[in-house]
Every structure is written in structure tokens, then in C-alpha cells.
VMD Tcl script that draws the C-alpha trace (Angstrom):
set ca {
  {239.79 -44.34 58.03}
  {239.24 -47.86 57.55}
  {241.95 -49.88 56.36}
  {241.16 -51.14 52.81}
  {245.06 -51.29 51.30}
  {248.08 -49.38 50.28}
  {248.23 -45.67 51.08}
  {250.24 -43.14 49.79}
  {252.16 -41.23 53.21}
  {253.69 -37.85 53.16}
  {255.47 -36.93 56.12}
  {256.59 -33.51 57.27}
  {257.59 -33.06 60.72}
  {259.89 -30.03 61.55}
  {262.13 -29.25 64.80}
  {258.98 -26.82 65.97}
  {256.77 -29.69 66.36}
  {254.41 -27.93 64.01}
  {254.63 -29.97 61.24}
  {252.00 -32.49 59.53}
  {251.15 -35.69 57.70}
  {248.40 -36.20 55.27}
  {247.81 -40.01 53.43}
  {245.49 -40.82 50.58}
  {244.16 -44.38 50.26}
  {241.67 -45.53 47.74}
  {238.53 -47.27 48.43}
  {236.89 -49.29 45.05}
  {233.58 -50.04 46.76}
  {232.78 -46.51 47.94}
  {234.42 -45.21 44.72}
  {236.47 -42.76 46.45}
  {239.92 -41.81 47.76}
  {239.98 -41.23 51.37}
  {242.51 -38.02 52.37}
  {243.37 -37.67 55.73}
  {245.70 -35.25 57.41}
  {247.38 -34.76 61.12}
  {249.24 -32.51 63.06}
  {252.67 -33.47 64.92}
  {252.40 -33.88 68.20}
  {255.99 -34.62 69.07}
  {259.41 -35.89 67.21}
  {258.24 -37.75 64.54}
  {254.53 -38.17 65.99}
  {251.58 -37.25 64.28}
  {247.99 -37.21 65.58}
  {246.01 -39.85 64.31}
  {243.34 -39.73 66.54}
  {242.29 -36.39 66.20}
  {242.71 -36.50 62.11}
  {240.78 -34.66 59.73}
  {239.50 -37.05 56.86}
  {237.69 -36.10 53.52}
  {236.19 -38.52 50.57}
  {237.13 -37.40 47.45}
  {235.24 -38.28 44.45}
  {236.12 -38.23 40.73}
  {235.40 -34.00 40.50}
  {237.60 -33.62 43.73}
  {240.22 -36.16 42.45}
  {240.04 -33.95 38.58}
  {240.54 -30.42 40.79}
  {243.11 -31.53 42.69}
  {245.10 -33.71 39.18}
  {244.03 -30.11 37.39}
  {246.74 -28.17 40.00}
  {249.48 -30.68 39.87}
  {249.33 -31.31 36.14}
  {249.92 -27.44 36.34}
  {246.35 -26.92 34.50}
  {245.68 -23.85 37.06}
  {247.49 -22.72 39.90}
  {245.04 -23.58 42.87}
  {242.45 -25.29 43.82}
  {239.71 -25.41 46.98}
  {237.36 -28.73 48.05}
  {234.37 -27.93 50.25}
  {232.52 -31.04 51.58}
  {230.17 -30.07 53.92}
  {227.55 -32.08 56.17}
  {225.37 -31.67 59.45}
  {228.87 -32.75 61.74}
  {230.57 -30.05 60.22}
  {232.98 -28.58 57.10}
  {236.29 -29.84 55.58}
  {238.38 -28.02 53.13}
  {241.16 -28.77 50.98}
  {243.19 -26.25 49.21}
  {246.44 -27.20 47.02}
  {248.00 -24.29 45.33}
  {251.40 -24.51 43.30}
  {254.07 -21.76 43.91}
  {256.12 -21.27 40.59}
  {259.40 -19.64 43.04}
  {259.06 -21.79 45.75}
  {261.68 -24.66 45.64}
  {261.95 -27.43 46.34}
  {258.85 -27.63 47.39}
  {256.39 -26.39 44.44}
  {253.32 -27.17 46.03}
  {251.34 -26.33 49.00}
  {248.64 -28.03 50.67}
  {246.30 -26.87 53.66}
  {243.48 -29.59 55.21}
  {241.06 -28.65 57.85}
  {237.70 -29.37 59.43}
  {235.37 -27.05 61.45}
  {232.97 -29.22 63.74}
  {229.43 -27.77 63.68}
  {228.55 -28.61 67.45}
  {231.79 -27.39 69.27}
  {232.84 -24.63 66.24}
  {236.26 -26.10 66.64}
  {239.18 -26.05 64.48}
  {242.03 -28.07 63.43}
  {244.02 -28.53 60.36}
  {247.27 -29.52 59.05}
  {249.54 -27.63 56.28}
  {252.47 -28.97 54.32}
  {254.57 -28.54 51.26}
  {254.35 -30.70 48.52}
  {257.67 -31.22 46.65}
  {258.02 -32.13 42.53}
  {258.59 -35.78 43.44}
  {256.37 -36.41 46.16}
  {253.09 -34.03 43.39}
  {254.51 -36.92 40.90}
  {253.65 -39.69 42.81}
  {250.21 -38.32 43.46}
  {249.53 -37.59 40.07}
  {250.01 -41.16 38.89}
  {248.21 -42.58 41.74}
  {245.20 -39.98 41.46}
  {244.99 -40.88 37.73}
  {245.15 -44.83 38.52}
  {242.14 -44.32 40.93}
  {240.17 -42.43 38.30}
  {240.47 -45.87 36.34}
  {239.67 -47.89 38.85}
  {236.65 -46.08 40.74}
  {235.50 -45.46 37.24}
  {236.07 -49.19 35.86}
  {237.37 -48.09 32.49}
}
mol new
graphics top color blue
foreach p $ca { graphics top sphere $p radius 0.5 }
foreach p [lrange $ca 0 end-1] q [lrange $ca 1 end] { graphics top cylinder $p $q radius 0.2 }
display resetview
């Protein structure tokens, strides 16, 4: 992902090494939000290199506000194109706390058939932050 400003982080490495990250950063000239997601790799490492990214637009950005805002209780993304598929899934979990939210990012490569992905909880707070910044890139990419 290019670097075009301020992204929102979320951080979840555990002692297992299994653990992810995921970051969201908005981009006004391609009127999008850019998600992208690694796995840890060690203590505190995540992958970077081998991320999986997805471009939201404003119907991705309104599925995913529609889950938090507690509208329904899940939601899926499908992009697909001729290098492969990406998929995001958030999903709230009314008896699950702290962390209320859960959300899974992957990509299959088309060539290779190849795998990877990243899964994470999504805590009250950190949903709340992501709300606010999802609706404030609505406005923007829309111009209203």
C-alpha cells in the first residue's frame, strides 16, 4: 500500500506467534480506503511483505459501518480479479467480551492457489474508532 497519510493500526500479537495486524488508510484520489492485514511472524513482528490488501469502496465501507453500528450481525466482502480473490468477513459476537467483534482477511492467488490470511478480535473501543473514521471517509471520498 502506498503511503498517502494517517492509518488507523490494530495490533494483535499473542505468545503463539499466531497473531495479526490489519490497518486501514484512506486514499481521496482513488476514493477508497485501503485495508490491509498480516500475520505475526515473531514477538511483536508482523508480515508486511507478504500482506493481503483490499480497496474498499463506499458499499464495502456501508457493510462493514452496517456490523459495527450493530445494524446486522455479520458481514462478507468479495473483491475478486484475474490475480486472484480477497475476502473480508467482520461478524459481532453479543457474549464475547471484551472483544465484541471478529474480523477474518484473506486472499487466494489464482496462479499458485495459495492461501494466507490474518484473523483478529476487534474490541468496543478499538470498533469505535473505526466507526468514526469509516464514516469520516464516506464524507470525504464522497465530497459532501
Amino acid at each position: 500500500m502506498a503511503e498517502y497519510g494517517p492509518q488507523y493500526c490494530i495490533y494483535k500479537p499473542t505468545k503463539t506467534g499466531k497473531g495479526g495486524a490489519m490497518r486501514w488508510q484512506l486514499d481521496v484520489k482513488k476514493q477508497a480506503v485501503f485495508v490491509d492485514a498480516a500475520a505475526q511472524v515473531g514477538e511483536h513482528k508482523f508480515d508486511w511483505e507478504h500482506k493481503v490488501v483490499m480497496k474498499w469502496g463506499i458499499s464495502d465501507i456501508g457493510e462493514v459501518l452496517a456490523v459495527i453500528e450493530k445494524r446486522v450481525d455479520s458481514a462478507e466482502l468479495f473483491h475478486q480479479t484475474d490475480s486472484g480473490t480477497a475476502k473480508f468477513s467482520i461478524r459481532f459476537q453479543r457474549d464475547k467480551k471484551p472483544a465484541n467483534y471478529f474480523l477474518q482477511m484473506w486472499r487466494k492467488e489464482a496462479k499458485s492457489d495459495q492461501a494466507r490470511g490474518v484473523a483478529l478480535p476487534l474490541s468496543q473501543a478499538e470498533a469505535a474508532t473505526l466507526c468514526v473514521l469509516l464514516r469520516a471517509a464516506t464524507v470525504r471520498i464522497l465530497k459532501w
